[in-house]
Z-matrix of the N, CA and C atoms (Angstrom, degrees):
N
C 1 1.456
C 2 1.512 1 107.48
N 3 1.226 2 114.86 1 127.50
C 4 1.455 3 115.01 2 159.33
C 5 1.849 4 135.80 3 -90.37
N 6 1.051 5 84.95 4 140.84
C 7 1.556 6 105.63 5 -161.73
C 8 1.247 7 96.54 6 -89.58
N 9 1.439 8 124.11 7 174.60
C 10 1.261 9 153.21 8 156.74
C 11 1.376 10 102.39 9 -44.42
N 12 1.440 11 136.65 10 133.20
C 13 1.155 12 143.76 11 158.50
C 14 1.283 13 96.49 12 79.79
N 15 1.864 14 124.87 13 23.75
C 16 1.364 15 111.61 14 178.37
C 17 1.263 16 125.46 15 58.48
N 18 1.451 17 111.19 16 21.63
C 19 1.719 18 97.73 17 161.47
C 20 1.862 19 114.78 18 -114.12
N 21 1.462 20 100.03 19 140.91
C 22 1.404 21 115.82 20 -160.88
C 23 1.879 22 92.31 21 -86.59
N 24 1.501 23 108.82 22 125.09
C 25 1.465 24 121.81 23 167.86
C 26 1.483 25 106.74 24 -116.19
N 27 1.438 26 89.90 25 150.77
C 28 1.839 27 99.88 26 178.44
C 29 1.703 28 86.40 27 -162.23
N 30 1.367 29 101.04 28 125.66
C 31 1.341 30 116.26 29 160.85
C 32 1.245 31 144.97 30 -129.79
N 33 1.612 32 139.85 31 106.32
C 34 1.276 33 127.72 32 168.70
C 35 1.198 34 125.21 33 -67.29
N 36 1.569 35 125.02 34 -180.00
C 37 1.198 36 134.95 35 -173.43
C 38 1.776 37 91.75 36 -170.53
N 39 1.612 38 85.75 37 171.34
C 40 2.051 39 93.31 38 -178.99
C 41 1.792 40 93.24 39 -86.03
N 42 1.235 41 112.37 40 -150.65
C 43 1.367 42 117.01 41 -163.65
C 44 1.249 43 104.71 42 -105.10
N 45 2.034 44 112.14 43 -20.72
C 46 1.592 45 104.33 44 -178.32
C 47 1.565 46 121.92 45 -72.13
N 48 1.339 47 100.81 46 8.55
C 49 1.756 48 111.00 47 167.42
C 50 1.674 49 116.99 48 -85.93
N 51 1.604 50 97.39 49 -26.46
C 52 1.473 51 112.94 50 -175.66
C 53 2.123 52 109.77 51 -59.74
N 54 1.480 53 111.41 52 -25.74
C 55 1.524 54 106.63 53 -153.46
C 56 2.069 55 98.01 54 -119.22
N 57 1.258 56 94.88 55 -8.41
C 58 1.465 57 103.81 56 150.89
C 59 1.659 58 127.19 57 -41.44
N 60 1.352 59 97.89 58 116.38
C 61 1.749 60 92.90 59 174.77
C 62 1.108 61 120.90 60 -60.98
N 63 1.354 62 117.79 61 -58.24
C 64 1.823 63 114.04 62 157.61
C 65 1.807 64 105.54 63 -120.21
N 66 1.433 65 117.18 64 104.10
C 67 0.833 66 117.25 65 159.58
C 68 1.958 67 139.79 66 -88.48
N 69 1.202 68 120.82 67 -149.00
C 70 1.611 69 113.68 68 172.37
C 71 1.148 70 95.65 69 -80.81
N 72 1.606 71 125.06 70 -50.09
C 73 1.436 72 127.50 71 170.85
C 74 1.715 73 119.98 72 -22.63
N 75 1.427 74 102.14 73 -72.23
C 76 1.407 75 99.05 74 162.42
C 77 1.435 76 131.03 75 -19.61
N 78 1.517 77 86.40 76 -66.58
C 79 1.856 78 103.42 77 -140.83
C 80 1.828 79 75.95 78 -73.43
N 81 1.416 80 136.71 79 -45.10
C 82 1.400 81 127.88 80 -153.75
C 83 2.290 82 107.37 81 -69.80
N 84 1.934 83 89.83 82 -34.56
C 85 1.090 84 93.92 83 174.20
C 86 1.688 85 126.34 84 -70.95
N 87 1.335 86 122.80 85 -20.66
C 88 1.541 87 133.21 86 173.63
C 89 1.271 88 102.73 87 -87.07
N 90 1.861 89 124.40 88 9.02
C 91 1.212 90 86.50 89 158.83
C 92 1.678 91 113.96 90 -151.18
N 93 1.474 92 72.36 91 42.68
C 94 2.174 93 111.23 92 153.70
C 95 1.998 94 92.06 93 77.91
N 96 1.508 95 124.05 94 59.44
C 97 0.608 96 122.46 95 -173.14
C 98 1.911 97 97.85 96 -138.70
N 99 1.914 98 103.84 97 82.57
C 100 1.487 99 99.87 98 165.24
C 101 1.229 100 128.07 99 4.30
N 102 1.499 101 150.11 100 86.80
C 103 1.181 102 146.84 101 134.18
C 104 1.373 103 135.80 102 -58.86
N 105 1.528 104 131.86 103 128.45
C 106 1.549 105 120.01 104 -175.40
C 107 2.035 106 101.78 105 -124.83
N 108 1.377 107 112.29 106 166.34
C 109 1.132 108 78.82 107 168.97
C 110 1.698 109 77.64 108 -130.57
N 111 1.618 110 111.58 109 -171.73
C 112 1.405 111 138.38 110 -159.35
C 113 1.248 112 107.92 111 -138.71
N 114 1.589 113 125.70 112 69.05
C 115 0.987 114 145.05 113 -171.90
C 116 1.513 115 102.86 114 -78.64
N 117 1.081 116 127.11 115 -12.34
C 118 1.571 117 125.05 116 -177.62
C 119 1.862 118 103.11 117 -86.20
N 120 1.015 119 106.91 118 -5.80
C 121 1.598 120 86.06 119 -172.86
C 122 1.901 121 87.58 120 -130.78
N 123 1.254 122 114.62 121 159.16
C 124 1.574 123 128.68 122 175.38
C 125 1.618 124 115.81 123 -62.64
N 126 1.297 125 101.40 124 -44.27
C 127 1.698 126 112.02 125 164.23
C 128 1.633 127 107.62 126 -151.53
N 129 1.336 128 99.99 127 148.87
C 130 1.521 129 112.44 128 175.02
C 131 1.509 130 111.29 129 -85.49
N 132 1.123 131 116.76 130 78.17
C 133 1.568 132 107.90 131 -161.05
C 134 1.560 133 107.89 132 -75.68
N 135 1.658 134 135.84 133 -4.01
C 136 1.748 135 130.88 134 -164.05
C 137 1.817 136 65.17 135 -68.59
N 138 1.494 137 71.28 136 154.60
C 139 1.633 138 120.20 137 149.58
C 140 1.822 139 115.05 138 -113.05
N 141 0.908 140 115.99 139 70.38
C 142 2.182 141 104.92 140 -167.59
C 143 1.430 142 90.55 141 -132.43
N 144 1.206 143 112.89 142 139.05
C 145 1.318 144 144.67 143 142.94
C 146 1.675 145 132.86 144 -105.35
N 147 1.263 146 79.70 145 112.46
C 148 1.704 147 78.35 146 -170.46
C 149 1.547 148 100.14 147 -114.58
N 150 2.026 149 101.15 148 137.85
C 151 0.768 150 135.90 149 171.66
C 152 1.727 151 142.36 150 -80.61
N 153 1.662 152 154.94 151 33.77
C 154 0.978 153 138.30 152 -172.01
C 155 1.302 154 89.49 153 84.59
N 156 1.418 155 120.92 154 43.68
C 157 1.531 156 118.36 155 167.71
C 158 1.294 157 120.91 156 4.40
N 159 1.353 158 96.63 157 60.04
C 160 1.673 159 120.65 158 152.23
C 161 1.778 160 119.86 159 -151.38
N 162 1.480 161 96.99 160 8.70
C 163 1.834 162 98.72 161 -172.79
C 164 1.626 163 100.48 162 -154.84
N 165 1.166 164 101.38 163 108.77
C 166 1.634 165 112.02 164 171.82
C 167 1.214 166 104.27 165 -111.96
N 168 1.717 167 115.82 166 154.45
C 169 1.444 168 138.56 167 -161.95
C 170 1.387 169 95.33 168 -140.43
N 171 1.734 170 128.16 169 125.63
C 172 1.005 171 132.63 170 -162.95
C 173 1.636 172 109.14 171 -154.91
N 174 1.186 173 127.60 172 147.04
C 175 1.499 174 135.67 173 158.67
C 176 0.819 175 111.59 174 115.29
N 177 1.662 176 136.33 175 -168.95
C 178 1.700 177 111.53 176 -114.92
C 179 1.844 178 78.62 177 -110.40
N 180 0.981 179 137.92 178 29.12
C 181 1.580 180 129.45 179 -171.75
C 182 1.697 181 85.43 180 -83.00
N 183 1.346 182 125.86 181 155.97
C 184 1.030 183 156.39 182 -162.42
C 185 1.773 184 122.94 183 -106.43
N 186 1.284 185 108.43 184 -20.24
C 187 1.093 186 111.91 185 -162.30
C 188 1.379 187 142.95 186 66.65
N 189 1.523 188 103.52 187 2.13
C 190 1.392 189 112.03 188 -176.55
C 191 1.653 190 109.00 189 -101.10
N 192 1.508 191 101.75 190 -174.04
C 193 1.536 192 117.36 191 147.42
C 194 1.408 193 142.79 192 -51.47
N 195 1.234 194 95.51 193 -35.07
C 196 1.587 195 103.40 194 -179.88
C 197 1.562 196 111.71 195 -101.20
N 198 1.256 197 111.19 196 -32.99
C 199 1.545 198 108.69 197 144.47
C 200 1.186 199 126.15 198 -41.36
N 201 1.355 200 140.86 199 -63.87
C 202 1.389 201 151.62 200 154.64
C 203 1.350 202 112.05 201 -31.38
N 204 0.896 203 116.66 202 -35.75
C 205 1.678 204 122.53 203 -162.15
C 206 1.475 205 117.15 204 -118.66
N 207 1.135 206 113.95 205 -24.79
C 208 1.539 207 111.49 206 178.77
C 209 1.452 208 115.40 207 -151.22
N 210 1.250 209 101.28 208 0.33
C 211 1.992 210 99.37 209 174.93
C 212 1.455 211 103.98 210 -91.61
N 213 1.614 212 120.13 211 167.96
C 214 1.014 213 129.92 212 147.44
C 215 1.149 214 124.06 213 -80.89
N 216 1.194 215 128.54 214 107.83
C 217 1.814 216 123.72 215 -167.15
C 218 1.616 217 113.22 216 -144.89
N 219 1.476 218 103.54 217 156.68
C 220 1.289 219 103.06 218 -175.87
C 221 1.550 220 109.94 219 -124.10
N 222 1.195 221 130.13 220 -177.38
C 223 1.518 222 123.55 221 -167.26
C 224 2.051 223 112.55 222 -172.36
N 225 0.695 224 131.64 223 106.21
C 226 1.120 225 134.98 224 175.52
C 227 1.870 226 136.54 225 -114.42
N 228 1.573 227 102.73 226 131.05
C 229 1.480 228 102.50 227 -167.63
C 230 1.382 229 122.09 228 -107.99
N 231 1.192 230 129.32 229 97.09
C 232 1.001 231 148.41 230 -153.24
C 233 1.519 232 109.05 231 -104.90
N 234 1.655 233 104.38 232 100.75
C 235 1.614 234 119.76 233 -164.23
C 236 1.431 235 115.79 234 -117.55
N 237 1.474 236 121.35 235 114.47
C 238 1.629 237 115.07 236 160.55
C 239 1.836 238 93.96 237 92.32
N 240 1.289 239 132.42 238 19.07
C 241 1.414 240 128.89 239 -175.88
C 242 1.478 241 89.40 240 -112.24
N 243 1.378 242 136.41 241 81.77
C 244 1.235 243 155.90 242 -164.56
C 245 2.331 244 95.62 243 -74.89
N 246 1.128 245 124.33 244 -51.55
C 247 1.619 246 92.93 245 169.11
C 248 1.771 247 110.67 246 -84.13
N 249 1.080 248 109.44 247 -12.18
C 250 1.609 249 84.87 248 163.98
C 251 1.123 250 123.22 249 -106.17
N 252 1.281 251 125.41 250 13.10
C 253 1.802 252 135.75 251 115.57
C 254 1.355 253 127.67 252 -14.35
N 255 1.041 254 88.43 253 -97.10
C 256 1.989 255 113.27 254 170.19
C 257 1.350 256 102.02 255 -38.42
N 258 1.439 257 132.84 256 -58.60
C 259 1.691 258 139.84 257 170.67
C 260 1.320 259 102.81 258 -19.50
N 261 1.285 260 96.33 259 -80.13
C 262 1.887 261 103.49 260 -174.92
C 263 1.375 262 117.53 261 -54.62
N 264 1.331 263 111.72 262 -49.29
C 265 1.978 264 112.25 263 168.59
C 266 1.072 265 106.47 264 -56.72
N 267 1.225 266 148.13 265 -52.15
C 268 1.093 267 148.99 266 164.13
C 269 1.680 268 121.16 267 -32.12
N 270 1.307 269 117.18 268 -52.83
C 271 1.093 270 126.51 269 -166.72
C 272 2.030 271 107.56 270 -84.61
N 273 1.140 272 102.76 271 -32.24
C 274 1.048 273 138.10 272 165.21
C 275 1.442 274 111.78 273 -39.74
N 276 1.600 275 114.37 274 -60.23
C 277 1.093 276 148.69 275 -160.05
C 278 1.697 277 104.10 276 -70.91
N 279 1.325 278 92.50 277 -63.78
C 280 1.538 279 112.60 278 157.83
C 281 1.679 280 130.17 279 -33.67
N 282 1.378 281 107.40 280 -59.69
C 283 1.245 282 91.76 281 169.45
C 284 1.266 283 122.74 282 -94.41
N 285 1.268 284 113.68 283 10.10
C 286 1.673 285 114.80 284 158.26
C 287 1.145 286 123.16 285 -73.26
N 288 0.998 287 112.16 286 -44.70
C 289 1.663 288 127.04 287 173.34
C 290 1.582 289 118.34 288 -40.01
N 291 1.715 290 111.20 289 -48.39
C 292 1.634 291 97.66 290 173.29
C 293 2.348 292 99.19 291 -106.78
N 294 0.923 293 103.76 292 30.02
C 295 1.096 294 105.94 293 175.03
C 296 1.429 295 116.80 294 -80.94
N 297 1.880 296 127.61 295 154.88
C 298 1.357 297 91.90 296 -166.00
C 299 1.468 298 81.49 297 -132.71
N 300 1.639 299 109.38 298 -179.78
C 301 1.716 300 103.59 299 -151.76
C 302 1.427 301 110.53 300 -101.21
N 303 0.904 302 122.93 301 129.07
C 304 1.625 303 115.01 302 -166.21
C 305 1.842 304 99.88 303 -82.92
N 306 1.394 305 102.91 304 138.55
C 307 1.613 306 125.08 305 -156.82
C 308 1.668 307 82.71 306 -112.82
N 309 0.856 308 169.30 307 129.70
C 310 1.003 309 154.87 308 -163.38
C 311 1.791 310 131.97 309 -92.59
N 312 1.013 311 170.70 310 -145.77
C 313 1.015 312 159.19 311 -109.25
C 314 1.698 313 113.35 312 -113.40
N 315 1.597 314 106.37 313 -21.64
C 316 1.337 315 110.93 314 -175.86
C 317 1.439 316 80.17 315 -130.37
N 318 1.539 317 99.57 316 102.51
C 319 1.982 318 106.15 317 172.55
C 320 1.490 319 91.61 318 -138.31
């Protein structure tokens, strides 16, 4: 899906996003932003953002507010390391593959 300013998002999550009344799932899916979930594992615990497969974002920071603001967290940017690039797309790739697509709230 393309975004604003032309950037393409696709996101998984585990399934405990799936039974949420309004979850991130939601809010990312109303606003035409691919959702999958990862029903094979109990929780999806990566934190990675991958970039134009050349810049991955990794570690246990959360992405939230309270992460930012009151956790102890760490985060790392990992630029121009082309096989541990591919690793993460790769891996990435993987759990997309049996991931299934979230239809959103009335499915």
């Amino acid at each position: 899906m393309l975004m604003p300013r032309d950037v393409a998002v696709t996101v998984f999550l585990d399934s405990s996003q799936q039974m949420a009344q309004y979850s991130s799932a939601t809010y990312l899916h109303n606003h035409g932003v691919p959702v999958f979930f990862d029903d094979a594992h109990a929780v999806a615990h990566d934190k990675v953002i991958l970039i134009d497969g050349s810049t991955d974002i990794t570690g246990s920071f959360n992405f939230s507010v309270v992460a930012e603001d009151r956790n102890a967290e760490n985060v790392i940017i990992i630029r121009d390391e082309a096989e541990l690039n591919a690793a993460y797309a790769a891996n990435f790739a993987l759990h997309l593959a049996y991931s299934e697509k979230y239809q959103g709230m009335n499915r």
